[in-house]
C-alpha positions in Angstrom: 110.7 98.2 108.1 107.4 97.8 109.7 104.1 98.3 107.3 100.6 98.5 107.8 97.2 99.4 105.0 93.9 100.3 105.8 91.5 100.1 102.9 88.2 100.3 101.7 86.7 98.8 98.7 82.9 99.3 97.5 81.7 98.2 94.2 81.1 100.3 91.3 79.7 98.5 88.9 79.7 94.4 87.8 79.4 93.0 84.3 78.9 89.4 83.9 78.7 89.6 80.0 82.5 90.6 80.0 83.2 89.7 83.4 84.7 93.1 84.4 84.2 94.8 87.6 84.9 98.4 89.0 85.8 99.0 92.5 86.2 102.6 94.4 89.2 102.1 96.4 90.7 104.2 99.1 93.7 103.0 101.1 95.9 104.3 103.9 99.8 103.2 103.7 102.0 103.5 106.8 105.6 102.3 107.3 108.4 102.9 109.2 111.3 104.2 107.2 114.6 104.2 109.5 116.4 106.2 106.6 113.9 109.0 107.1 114.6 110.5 110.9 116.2 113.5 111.8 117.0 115.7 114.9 113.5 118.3 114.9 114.8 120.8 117.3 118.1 121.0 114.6 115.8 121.6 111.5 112.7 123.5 113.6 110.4 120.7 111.8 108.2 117.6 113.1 106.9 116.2 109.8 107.4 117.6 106.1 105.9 116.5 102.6 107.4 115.4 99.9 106.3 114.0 96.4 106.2 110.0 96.4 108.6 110.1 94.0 111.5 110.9 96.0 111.5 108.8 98.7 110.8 105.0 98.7 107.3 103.6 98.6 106.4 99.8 98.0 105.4 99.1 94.2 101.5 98.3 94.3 100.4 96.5 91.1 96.9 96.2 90.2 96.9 92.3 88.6 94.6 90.9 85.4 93.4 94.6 84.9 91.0 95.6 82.6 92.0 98.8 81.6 95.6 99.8 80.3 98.2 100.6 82.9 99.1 98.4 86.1 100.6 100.1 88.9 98.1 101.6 90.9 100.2 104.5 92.8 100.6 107.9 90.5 103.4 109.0 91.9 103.0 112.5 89.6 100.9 114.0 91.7 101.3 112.0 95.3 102.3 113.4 98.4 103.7 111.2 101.9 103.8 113.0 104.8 107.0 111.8 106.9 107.3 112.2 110.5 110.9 112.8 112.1 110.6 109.4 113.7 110.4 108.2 109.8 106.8 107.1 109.7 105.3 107.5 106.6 102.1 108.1 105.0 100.3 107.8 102.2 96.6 108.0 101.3 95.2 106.5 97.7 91.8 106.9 96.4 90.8 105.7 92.9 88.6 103.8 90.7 90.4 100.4 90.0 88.7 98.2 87.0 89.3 94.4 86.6 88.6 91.0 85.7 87.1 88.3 87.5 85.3 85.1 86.0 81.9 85.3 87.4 79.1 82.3 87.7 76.1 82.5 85.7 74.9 79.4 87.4 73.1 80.9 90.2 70.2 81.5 92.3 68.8 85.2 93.2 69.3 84.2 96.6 73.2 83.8 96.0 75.6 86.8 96.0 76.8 87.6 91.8 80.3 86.0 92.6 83.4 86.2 94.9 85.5 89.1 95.1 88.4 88.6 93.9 90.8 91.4 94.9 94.2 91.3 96.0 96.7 93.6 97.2 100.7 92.5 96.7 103.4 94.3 97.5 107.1 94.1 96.4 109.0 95.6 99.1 112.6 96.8 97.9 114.5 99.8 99.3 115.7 102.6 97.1 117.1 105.7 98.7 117.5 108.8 97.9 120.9 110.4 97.7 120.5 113.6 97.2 119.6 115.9 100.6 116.7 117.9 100.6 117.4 121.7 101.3 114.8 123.0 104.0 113.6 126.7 103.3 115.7 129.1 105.7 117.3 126.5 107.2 121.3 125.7 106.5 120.9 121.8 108.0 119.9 119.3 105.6 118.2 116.1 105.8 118.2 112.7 103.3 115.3 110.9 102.9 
């Protein structure tokens, strides 16, 4: 499986007092999924869209959160767009809230404190064993 991310973080807002931090986050997943390829000129189709939920996707985990709740992917309303070559991708975009111990002892002319965001991945396979039925089509295709 190969894997890349693209991402974007810009501050929200810092608190030093309770050393919290927010962060708008958008990311771009992409993998290679060699489960996910079929024949398009037998199903008529080049890339489809399913729900994250059925298909594999890597657990992302959001560490020493400040708010309840850890994993960062809502997989109740997420799409992936898969390719027939079984490329697949996802896009997040959220407001992630933390913890990070800041320094109080510091000049104006110093930045507030390090960033200290992460991104770890557990990568396991699951896979799906049930086909998925294309409209109008009689071939089907497991992802």
């Amino acid at each position: 499986m190969n894997y890349n991310s693209k991402h974007t973080l810009n501050f929200q807002d810092v608190s030093e007092v309770d050393d919290k931090f927010s962060v708008v986050g958008n990311m771009t997943l992409a993998w290679t999924d060699k489960i996910c390829k079929w024949n398009p000129q037998a199903t008529g189709e080049q890339s489809l869209v399913f729900p994250i939920r059925d298909i594999w996707y890597p657990s992302l985990v959001l560490l020493n959160q400040f708010s309840e709740g850890f994993s960062i992917v809502d997989d109740a309303w997420m799409a992936a767009r898969v390719s027939h070559h079984g490329k697949v991708i996802v896009q997040l975009a959220s407001v992630f809230h933390s913890t990070c111990q800041s320094s109080l002892r510091r000049s104006f002319t110093q930045p507030v404190s390090p960033a200290c965001v992460g991104l770890s991945l557990n990568l396991s396979v699951r896979r799906d064993i049930l086909p998925v039925r294309l409209a109008g089509r009689s071939k089907s295709l497991q992802c």
